[in-house]
C-alpha positions in Angstrom: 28.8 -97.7 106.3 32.6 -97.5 107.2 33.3 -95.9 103.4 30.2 -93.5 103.8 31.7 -92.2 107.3 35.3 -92.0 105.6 33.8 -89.7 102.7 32.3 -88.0 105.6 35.2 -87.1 107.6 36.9 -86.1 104.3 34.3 -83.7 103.6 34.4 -81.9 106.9 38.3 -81.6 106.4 38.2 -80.3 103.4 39.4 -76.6 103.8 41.5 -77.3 106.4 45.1 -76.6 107.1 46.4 -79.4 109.2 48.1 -81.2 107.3 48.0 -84.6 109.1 44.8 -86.5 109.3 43.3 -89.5 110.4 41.4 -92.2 108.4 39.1 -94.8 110.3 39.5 -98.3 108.6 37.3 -101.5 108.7 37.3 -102.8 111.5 39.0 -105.8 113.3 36.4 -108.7 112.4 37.0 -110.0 115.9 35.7 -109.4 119.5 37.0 -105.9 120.7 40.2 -106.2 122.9 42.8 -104.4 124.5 46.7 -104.9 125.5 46.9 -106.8 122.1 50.1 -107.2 120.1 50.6 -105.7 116.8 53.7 -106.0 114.4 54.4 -105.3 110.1 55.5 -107.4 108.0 55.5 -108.6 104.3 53.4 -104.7 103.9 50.6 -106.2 106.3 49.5 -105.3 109.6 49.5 -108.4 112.0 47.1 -108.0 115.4 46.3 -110.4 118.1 45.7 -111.5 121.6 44.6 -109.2 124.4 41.6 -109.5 126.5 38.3 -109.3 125.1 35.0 -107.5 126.0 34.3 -110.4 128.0 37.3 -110.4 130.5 38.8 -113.2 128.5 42.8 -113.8 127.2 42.3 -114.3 123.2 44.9 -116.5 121.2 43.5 -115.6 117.9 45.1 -113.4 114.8 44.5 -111.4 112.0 45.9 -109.6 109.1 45.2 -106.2 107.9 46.2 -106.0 104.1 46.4 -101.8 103.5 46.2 -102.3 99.6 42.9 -103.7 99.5 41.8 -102.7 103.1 40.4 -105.8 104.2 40.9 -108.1 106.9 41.9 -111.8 106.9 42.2 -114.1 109.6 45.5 -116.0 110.3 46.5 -119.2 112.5 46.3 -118.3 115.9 49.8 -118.8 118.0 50.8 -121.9 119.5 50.6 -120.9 122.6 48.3 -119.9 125.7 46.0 -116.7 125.3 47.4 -113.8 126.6 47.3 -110.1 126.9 50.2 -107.6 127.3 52.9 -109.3 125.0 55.1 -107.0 122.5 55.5 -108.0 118.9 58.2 -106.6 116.4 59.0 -107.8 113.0 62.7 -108.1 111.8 63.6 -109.2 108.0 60.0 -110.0 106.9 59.2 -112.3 110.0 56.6 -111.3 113.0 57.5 -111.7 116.3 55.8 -111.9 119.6 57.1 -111.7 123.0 56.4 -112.4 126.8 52.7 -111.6 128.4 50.7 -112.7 130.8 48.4 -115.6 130.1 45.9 -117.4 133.2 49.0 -118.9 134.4 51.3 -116.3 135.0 54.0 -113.8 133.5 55.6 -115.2 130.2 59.4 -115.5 128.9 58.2 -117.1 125.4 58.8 -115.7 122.4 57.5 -116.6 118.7 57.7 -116.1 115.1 55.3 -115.7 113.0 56.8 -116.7 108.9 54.1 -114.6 106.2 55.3 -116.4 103.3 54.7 -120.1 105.0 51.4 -118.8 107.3 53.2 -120.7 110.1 54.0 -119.9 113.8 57.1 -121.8 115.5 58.0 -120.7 119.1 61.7 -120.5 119.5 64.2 -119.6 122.6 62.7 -118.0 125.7 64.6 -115.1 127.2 66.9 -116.2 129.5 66.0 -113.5 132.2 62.6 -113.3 134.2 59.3 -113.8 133.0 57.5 -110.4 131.8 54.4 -108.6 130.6 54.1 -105.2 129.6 57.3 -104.6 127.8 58.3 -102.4 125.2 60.0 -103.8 121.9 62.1 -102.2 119.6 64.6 -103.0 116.7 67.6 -101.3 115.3 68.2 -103.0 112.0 68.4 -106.6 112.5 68.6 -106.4 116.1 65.3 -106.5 118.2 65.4 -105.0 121.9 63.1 -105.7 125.0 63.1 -103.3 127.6 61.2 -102.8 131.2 57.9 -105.1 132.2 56.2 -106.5 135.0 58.0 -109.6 136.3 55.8 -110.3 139.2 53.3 -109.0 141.7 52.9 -105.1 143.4 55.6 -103.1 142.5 57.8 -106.1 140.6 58.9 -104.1 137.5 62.2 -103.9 135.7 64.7 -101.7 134.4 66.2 -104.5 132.1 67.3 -103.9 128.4 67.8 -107.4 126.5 69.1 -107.6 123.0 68.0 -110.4 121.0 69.5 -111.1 117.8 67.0 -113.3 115.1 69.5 -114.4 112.8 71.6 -116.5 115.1 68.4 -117.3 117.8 70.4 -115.3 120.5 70.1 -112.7 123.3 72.3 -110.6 125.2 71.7 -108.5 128.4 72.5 -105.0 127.5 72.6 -101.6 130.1 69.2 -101.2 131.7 67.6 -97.8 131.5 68.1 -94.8 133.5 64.9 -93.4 135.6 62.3 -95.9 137.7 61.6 -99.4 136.3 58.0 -99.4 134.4 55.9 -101.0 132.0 53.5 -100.0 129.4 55.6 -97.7 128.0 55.7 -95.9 124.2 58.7 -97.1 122.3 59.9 -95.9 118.8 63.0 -96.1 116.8 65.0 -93.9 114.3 68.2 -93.3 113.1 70.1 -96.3 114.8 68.3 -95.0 117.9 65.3 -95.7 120.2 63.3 -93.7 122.2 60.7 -94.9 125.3 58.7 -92.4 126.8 56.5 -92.7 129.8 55.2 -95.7 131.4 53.9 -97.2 135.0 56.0 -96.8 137.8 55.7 -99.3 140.2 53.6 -97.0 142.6 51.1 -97.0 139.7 52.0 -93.2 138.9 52.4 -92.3 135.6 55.9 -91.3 134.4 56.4 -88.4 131.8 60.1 -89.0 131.0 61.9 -89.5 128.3 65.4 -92.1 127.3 67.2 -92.4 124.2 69.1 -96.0 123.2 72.1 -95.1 121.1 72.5 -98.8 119.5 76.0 -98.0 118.0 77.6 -96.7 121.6 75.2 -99.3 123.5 74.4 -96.0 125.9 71.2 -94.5 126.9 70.3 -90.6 127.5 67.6 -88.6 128.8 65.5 -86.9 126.1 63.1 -83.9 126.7 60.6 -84.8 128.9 57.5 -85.6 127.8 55.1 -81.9 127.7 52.1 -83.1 129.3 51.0 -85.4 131.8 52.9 -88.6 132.2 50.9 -91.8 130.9 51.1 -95.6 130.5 49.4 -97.5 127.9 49.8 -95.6 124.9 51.7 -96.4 121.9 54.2 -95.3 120.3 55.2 -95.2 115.9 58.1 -93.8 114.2 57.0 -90.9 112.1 59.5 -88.7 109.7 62.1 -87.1 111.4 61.3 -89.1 115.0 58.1 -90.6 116.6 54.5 -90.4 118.1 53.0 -91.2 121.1 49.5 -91.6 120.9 46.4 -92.1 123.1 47.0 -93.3 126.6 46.0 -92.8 130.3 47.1 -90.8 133.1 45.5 -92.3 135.6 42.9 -95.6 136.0 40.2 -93.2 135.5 41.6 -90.8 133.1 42.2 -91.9 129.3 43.3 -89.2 126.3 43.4 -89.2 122.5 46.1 -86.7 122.4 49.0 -87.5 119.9 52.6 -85.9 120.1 54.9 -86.0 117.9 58.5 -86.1 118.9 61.4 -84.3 116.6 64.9 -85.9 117.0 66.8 -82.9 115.3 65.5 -80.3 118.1 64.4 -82.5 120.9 61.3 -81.1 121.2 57.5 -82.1 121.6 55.0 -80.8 118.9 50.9 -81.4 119.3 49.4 -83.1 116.4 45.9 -83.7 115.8 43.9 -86.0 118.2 43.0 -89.2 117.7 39.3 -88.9 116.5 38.6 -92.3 118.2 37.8 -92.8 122.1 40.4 -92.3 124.6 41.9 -94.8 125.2 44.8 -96.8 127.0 46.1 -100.6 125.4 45.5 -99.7 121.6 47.8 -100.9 119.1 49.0 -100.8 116.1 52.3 -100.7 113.5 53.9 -98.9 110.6 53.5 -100.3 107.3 55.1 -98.9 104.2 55.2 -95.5 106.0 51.8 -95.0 107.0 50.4 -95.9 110.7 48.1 -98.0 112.0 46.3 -97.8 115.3 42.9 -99.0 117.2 41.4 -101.8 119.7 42.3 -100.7 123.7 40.0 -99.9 126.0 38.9 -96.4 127.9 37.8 -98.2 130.9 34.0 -99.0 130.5 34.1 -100.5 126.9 37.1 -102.3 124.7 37.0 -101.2 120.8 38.1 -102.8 117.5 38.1 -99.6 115.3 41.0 -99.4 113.2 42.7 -96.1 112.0 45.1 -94.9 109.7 48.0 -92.0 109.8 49.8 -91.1 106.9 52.4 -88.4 106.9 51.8 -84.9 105.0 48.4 -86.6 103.9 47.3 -83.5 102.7 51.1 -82.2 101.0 53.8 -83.6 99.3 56.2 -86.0 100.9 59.6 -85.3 102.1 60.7 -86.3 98.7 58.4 -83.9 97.0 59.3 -80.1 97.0 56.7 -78.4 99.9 55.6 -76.4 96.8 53.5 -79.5 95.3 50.8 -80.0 96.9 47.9 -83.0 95.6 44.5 -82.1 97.3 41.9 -83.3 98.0 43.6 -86.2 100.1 42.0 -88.6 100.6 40.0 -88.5 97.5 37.1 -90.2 95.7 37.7 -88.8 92.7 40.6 -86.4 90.8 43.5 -85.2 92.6 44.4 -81.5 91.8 48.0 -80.6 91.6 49.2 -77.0 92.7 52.6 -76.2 92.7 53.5 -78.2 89.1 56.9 -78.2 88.8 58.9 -76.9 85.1 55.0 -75.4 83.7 55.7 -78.5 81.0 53.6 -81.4 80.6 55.3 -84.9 82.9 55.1 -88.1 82.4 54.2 -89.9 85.4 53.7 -93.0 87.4 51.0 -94.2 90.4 52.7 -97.2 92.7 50.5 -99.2 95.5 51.4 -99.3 98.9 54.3 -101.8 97.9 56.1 -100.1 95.1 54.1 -101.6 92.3 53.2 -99.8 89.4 49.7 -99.2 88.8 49.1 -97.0 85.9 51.3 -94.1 84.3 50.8 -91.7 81.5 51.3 -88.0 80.9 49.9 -85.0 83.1 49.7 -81.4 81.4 49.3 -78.5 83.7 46.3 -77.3 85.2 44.7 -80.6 84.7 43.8 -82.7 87.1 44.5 -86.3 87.6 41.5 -89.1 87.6 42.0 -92.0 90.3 38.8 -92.6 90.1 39.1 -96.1 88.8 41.9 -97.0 91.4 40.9 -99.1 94.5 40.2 -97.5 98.0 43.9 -98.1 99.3 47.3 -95.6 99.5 49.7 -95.0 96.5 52.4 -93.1 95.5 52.3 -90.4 92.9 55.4 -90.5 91.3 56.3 -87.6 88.9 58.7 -87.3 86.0 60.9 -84.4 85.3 64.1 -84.1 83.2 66.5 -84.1 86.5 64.7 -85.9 89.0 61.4 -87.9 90.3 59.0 -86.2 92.5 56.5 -88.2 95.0 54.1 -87.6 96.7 50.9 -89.7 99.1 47.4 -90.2 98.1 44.6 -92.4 99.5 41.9 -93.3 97.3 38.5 -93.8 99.0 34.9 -94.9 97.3 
């Protein structure tokens, strides 16, 4: 059913010229939730906690394998069930910070090892206990900034550094503006970016703060171009970031998605998010493409799952804009305008993680068969005499 409304959506594309689109994925095989965590690693999607359609705090985990689109279930964390923790990943390994479990707010933070399945909790920050923070990491070094840390209108304005490889954290400045939580966080080019948020009146905020993490200094970044929110989430996307979904108010959710360009500090529409509104979703980016669902609009909590690749429907940044592969995503041949030299190439499809999966030669005018590939996304990589050109494709049934 999930393949048959993916074919679906395609079809009603086709012919379009946006050239982003989303693709709904199986969903989580778990009770819907939302304020879960979410981090990549090992090419995977990692997803747990939250609170469930029932009003309770989960503990449990899953994994989200892009190649073969499937789910798999994963030890759940040694630790209390909770909702509003952060997760990041830094050299391979998962992490998940802080939330809120039925004892209170929550300093804790754990690791989560792929290669060895295993959890191990390790040092707590040494600052307040917090829920609701945002997480980011510049290289090797993972960030935790703004949270709840206690009752009304307790929030924080509090940037911490914490440092996996020697099992360390650091204060560092604390961001400019009114303390919040539940903001959008994304990070490019050595930098960071959080946008929006709660205010401790329960408004929500519409500005924007950069994290320079070579000049340990923050600025302000173009506000935010519509109204201010909390609970949506933000990815790093070519050239900058996303904010998607969200709410405005308690009452008031959206499926809006913005995408933010660093080189002109401006805002840009992009298409919605063809799922409910919704405030608490998650997700991360693995190899490139986004992943999003779960949260809640209020009356009902979800466990859709959704994918965003970049240029789905044109080349990559890589590629020259003039070759285009369409239809994307396909069920059958791809069809290649824009062939570069006229002459016949040689080329090569890769999975998700860089693996080659068949090659041969393409002459022009002909289109390529992936019909015998498995629903999942790949890399067309072409062949010329002075360079490689690749471009994005998702195979589905």
């Amino acid at each position: 059913m999930v393949w048959r409304s993916l074919l679906m959506m395609v079809l009603l594309r086709a012919g379009a010229s946006v050239g982003q689109g989303w693709v709904q994925l199986p969903d989580l095989p778990a009770i819907a939730r939302d304020d879960a965590s979410a981090f990549a690693a090992d090419s995977a999607v990692f997803l747990g906690t939250g609170m469930d359609v029932g009003f309770q705090l989960t503990s449990d985990w899953h994994r989200y394998d892009p190649v073969t689109a499937s789910w798999s279930t994963i030890a759940p964390m040694p630790a209390t069930p909770r909702q509003y923790g952060t997760g990041f990943s830094v050299g391979g390994f998962g992490y998940v910070f802080g939330g809120v479990d039925a004892g209170g707010l929550s300093n804790e933070l754990f690791v989560y090892l792929p290669a060895n399945a295993v959890w191990y909790a390790i040092d707590t920050l040494p600052g307040m206990p917090r829920s609701g923070s945002a997480s980011f990491v510049i290289g090797v070094r993972a960030f935790i900034v703004g949270g709840r840390v206690g009752p009304g209108t307790a929030l924080t304005d509090e940037l911490w550094e914490y440092f996996p490889f020697l099992n360390t954290w650091l204060p560092r400045p604390p961001m400019p503006g009114p303390a919040r939580h539940l903001a959008a966080v994304f990070a490019q080019g050595g930098k960071a970016y959080v946008v929006g948020g709660r205010a401790g009146d329960g408004s929500a905020l519409n500005d924007g703060w950069c994290y320079d993490g070579a000049t340990d200094s923050w600025s302000a970044i173009a506000p935010f171009p519509a109204d201010g929110r909390f609970g949506a989430e933000g990815f790093r996307w070519p050239g900058g970031g996303l904010v998607v979904a969200g709410a405005t108010s308690d009452s008031t959710f959206t499926q809006e998605c913005w995408r933010y360009d660093v080189s002109t500090d401006s805002w840009h529409p992009m298409p919605a998010f063809p799922g409910a509104a919704r405030k608490g979703g998650t997700g991360a980016v693995a190899d490139g493409v986004v992943h999003y669902g779960t949260g809640s609009d209020g009356a009902q909590r979800y466990a859709d799952w959704w994918a965003l690749h970049p240029d789905v429907s044109v080349s990559t940044r890589t590629a020259p804009s003039a070759i285009r592969a369409h239809p994307n995503p396909t069920s059958g041949p791809l069809h290649l305008t824009g062939h570069p030299s006229g002459a016949a190439l040689t080329y090569t499809i890769q999975d998700a993680a860089g693996r080659p999966v068949r090659s041969g030669t393409l002459a022009p005018g002909l289109d390529l068969d992936v019909s015998g590939l498995p629903p999942a996304s790949y890399h067309l990589v072409l062949h010329t005499a002075d360079r490689s050109h690749t471009l994005r494709f998702v195979r589905i049934p």
